[in-house]
Structures are given as C-alpha cells and as structure tokens.
C-alpha positions in Angstrom: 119.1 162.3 99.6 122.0 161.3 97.6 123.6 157.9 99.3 127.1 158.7 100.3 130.0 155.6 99.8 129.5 154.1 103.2 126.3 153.9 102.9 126.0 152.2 99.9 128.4 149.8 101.4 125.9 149.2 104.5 123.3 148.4 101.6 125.4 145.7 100.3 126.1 144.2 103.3 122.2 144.3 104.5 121.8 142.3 101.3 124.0 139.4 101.2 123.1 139.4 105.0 119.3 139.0 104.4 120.6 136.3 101.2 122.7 134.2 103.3 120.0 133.9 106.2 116.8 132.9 103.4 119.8 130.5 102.4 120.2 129.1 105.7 116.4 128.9 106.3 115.8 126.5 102.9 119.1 124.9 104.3 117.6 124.4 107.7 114.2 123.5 106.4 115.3 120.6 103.9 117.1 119.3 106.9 114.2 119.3 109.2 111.9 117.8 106.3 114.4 114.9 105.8 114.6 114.5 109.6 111.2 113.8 110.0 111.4 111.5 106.7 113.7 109.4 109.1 111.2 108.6 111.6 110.2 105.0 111.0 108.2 105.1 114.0 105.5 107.7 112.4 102.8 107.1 110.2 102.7 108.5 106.8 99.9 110.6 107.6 102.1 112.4 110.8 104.9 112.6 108.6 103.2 114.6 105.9 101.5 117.0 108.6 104.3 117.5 110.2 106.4 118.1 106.9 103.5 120.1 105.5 103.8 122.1 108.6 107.8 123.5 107.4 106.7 123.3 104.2 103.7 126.1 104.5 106.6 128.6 106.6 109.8 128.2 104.9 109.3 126.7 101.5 105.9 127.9 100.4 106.7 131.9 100.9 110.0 131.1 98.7 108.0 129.7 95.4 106.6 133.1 94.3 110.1 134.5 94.0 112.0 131.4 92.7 113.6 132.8 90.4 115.7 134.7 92.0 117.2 132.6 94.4 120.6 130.6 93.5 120.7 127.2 92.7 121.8 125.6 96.1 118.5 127.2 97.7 117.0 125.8 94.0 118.2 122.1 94.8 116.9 122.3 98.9 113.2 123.8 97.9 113.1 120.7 95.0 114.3 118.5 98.0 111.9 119.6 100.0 108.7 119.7 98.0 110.0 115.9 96.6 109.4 114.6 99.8 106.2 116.1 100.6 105.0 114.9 97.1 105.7 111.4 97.8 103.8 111.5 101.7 101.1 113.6 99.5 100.5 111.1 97.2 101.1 107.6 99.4 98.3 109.2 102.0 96.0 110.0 99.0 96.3 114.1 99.5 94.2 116.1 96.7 96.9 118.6 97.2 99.8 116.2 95.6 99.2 117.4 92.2 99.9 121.2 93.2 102.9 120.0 95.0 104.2 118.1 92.1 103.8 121.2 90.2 105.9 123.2 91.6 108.3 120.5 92.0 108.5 120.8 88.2 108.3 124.5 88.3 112.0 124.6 90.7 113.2 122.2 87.9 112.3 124.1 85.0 114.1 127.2 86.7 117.2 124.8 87.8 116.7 123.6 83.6 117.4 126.9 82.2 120.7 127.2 84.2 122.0 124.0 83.3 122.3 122.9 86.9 119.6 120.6 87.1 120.5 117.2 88.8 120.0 113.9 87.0 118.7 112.7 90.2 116.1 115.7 90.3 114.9 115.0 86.3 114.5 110.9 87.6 112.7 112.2 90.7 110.2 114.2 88.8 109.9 111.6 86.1 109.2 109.1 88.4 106.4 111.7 90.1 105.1 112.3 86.4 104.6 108.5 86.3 103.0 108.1 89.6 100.8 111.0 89.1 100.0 109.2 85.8 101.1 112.6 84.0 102.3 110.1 81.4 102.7 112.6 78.4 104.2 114.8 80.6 106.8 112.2 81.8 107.2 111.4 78.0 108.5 115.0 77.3 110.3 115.1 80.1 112.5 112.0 79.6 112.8 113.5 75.8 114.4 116.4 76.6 116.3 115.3 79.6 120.0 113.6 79.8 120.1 110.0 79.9 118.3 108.7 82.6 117.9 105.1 84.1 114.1 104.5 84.5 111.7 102.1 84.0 109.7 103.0 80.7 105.9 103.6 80.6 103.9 100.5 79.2 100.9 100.4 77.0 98.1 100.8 79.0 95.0 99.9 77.0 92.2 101.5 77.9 91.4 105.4 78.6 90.8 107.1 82.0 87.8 108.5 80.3 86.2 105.0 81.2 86.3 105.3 85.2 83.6 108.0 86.6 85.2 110.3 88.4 83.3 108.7 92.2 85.1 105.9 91.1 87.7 103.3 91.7 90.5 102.6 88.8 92.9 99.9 89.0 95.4 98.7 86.7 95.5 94.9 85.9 98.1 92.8 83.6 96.7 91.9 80.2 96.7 88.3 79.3 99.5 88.9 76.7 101.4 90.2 80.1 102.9 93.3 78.4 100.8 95.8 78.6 98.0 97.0 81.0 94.4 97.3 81.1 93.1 100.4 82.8 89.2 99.1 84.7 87.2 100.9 87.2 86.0 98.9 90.1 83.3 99.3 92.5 83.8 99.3 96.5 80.9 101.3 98.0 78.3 98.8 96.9 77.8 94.9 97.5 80.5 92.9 99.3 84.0 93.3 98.4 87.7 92.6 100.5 90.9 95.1 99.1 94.3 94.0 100.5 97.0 96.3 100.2 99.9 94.7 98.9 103.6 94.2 97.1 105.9 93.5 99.9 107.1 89.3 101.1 104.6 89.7 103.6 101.6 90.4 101.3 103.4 87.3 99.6 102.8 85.6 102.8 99.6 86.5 103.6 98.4 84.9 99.7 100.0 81.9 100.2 98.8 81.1 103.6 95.1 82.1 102.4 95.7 80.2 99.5 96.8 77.2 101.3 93.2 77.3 103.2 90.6 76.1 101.6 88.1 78.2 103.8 89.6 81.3 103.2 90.8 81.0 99.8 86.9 80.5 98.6 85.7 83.2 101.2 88.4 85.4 99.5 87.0 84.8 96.1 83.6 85.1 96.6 84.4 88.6 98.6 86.0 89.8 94.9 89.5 90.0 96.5 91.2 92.9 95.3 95.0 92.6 95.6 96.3 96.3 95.1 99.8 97.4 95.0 99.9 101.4 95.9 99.8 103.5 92.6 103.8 104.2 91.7 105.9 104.8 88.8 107.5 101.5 88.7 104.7 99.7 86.1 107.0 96.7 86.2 104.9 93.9 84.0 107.4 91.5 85.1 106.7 91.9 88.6 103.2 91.5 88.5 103.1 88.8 85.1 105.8 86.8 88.3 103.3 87.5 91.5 99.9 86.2 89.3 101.9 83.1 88.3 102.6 82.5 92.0 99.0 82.8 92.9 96.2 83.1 90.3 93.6 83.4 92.6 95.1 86.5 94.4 96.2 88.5 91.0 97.8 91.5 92.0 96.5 95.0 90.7 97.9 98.4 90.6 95.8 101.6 91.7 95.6 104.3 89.3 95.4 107.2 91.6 95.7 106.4 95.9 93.2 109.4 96.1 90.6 107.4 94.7 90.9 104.9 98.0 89.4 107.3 100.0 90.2 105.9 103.6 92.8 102.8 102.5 96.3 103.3 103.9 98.8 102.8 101.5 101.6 103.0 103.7 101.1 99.8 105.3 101.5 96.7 103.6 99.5 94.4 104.0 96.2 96.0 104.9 93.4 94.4 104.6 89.6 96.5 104.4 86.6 94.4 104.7 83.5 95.7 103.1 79.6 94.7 103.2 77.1 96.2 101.6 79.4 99.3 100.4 80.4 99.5 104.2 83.5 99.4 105.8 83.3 96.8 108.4 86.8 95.9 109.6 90.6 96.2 108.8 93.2 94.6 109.7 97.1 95.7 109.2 100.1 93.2 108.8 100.4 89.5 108.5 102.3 87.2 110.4 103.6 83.7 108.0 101.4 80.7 109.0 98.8 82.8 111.5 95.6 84.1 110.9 94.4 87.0 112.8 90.7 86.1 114.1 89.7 89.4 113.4 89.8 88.2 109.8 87.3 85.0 110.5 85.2 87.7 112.2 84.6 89.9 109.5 84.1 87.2 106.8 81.5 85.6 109.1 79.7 89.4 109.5 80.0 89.5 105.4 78.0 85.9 105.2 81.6 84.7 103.5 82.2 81.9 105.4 
C-alpha cells in the first residue's frame, strides 16, 4: 500500500521518538554507572556487580549497532564501559579484556568522525597499559593527538617466561630505569604479599621495619610488597619507595587476575600464606600499632 504524506510523517516522528528515548537510556545509564562509582562506602567487587548489572541492559544491547548511533550516545557508552573496565580489572575480572575491547571499539567509531576526546584516547591508553597491551598502547599514542601520559619503560624480560598458573610481578632493575618482568610462586612453601602504594602501606613498612621481630619474620616469609597492576610504570616512584626501605622493595603485578583471591582495592592488605595456604589477612594499618592478628599468623607460619 502506497504510504500517503501523513503517514510518512508519522514514520518520522516514530523515529526520532524511538532515537531520542535509546538516547536518554545511554544518558540515564552513564549516570546511574557514575553514581554507583560515587559510593565510597562499597567495595570494588559491589560496585562492579552492580555496574555490570546496567551495563548487561542498557549498554551491552547498544554495542552490536554502534555504528549507528551519534556521537553523544558514542561518548556515554565509552563512559560507561571505562568504568566498568577499571572495577573489571582492580577486582581481577577475566572479563576486563573483552570490556576493554569494546572500549576501543566505541573509540575507533568516535576516531573516524573526528570527535574523539583527548580524554577518551588517554583513558584507553592508560587501559592499553594496564592491560599490558603495550604495542597496542604504542600505536595508539602514534596516531593519536598529543597526549600527556606517562611513557612505557623497558621492561626486560618476556611474559613468555611466567607459566600461565603463575604469578608475574614487575620489579625495578638495579640500573632503576627499566623493569624486570619475574614470575613468583604463592601456592607452595611460606610466603606473606602485602598490597601496597598508598602513605599507609608507607606506614605499615616503616613500623615493621622499625621492629626487629617483625622485620626478620617479614623476610624470612619472602615479603612481597605489590602495588596493583596500572598504567602508571613510574620508575621514580618505586627507585624512591626501595630507597626508603630496602627490605620491603615494592613490586608491581603484571596482571591483578593472576592474584586470584587478593583484593586490590584495599591498600594495605596483607595475605598470610603457609604451605601454599591462605591462612589469614588482614586489611589496613594504623601508624605505630600492630594488629595481633598479624603476630598470630606469623606464629601459625613458624615465623616468629
């Protein structure tokens, strides 16, 4: 049946109705998303699910079909899947890497329109990074404007070298410009990991340090110091914290996934193990006080 004018008017406005409401829904979502970003009193892990949670109904649906949607709706999906790449990845989430990639997928669209942000290229750089997607990041930062970021040093040695079961950390080479990739071992013998980077993991050294006890029950428990795997490989950081306290030398992870069970999200954290066995944690440090939990689970390892 041949569409008379009216109707085809009707059709229009059924159109840029259904387009303004998807609009309002990735409007509406991104806002929900950074809402629950806000709450300081969640865990990381609650935040993701519950970000997760908008991202599977409003965002998810939209990625098939990004192509077609306008920029603005571009920018809120890319804010939205941001965010739920950086909970993915501080919680150790498998599914990070599929998050990051369509992160970069929204950007490439955004890329060929010339409307990409320069905060959306450092965003995704800085995920590349983190992800340790370092070629990647390389191209990207090649072809993108001018972008304040911390470059990617020389790390030494290949992933190649860490079993994929395994643990990888990152430690400062002697020459403290560049980094030595080495895999580490958890789930066998005695070993302590401390999650750390902020003043109060600076704390927590220097007060274990400053006791003889703990300081030798720290180094015959291998004392991993372990800042969460980011995109900010500062050498200058690290080379500073190591001067500070060469028994406690502060590491990087390679990838949080690999820590199956260590929380990133709260620094400091401490995870006592024997025999391959996680025996205890504790979580936080107050300056000049030692939690007894801490005396307990050195005693149960034989460290003290």
């Amino acid at each position: 049946m041949k569409l008379t004018f009216p109707a085809i008017i009707l059709t229009m406005s059924c159109f840029v109705s259904a387009n303004a409401s998807a609009t309002q829904e990735y409007a509406d979502a991104s806002a929900k998303i950074a809402y629950y970003n806000r709450q300081f009193s969640q865990s990381a892990t609650d935040k993701e699910r519950e970000i997760k949670a908008v991202y599977d109904l409003h965002i998810a649906p939209a990625i098939t079909r990004a192509k077609l949607l306008n920029n603005k709706d571009l920018h809120d999906i890319f804010s939205s899947i941001d965010t739920l790449w950086f909970f993915a990845n501080i919680t150790g989430d498998a599914n990070s890497d599929v998050y990051l990639n369509r992160q970069i997928d929204i950007l490439n669209i955004l890329r060929t329109r010339n409307d990409a942000l320069t905060s959306e290229y450092i965003d995704s750089y800085n995920a590349l990074v983190t992800a340790r997607r370092f070629e990647e990041a390389k191209h990207l930062l090649a072809n993108a404007p001018e972008m304040n970021v911390t470059p990617i040093p020389v790390i030494q040695s290949a992933k190649d070298d860490v079993t994929p079961e395994g643990h990888a950390i990152l430690e400062l080479s002697e020459n403290a410009t560049t980094f030595s990739l080495r895999p580490v071992q958890i789930d066998v013998g005695d070993r302590i990991v401390i999650v750390a980077g902020c003043h109060f993991s600076e704390d927590a050294a220097r007060d274990i340090n400053s006791n003889n006890a703990l300081r030798s029950a720290f180094l015959k428990g291998k004392a991993i110091w372990l800042e969460p795997a980011e995109a900010d490989l500062n050498t200058q950081i690290i080379q500073e914290w190591n001067q500070n306290f060469p028994d406690q030398k502060l590491s990087i992870a390679y990838h949080n996934s690999e820590w199956k069970g260590v929380d990133f999200a709260r620094i400091p954290n401490f995870y006592f193990y024997k025999s391959g066995h996680l025996i205890g944690n504790v979580t936080g440090w107050k300056r000049g006080y030692i939690d007894p939990k801490i005396y307990t689970y050195l005693h149960e390892m034989g460290l003290l």
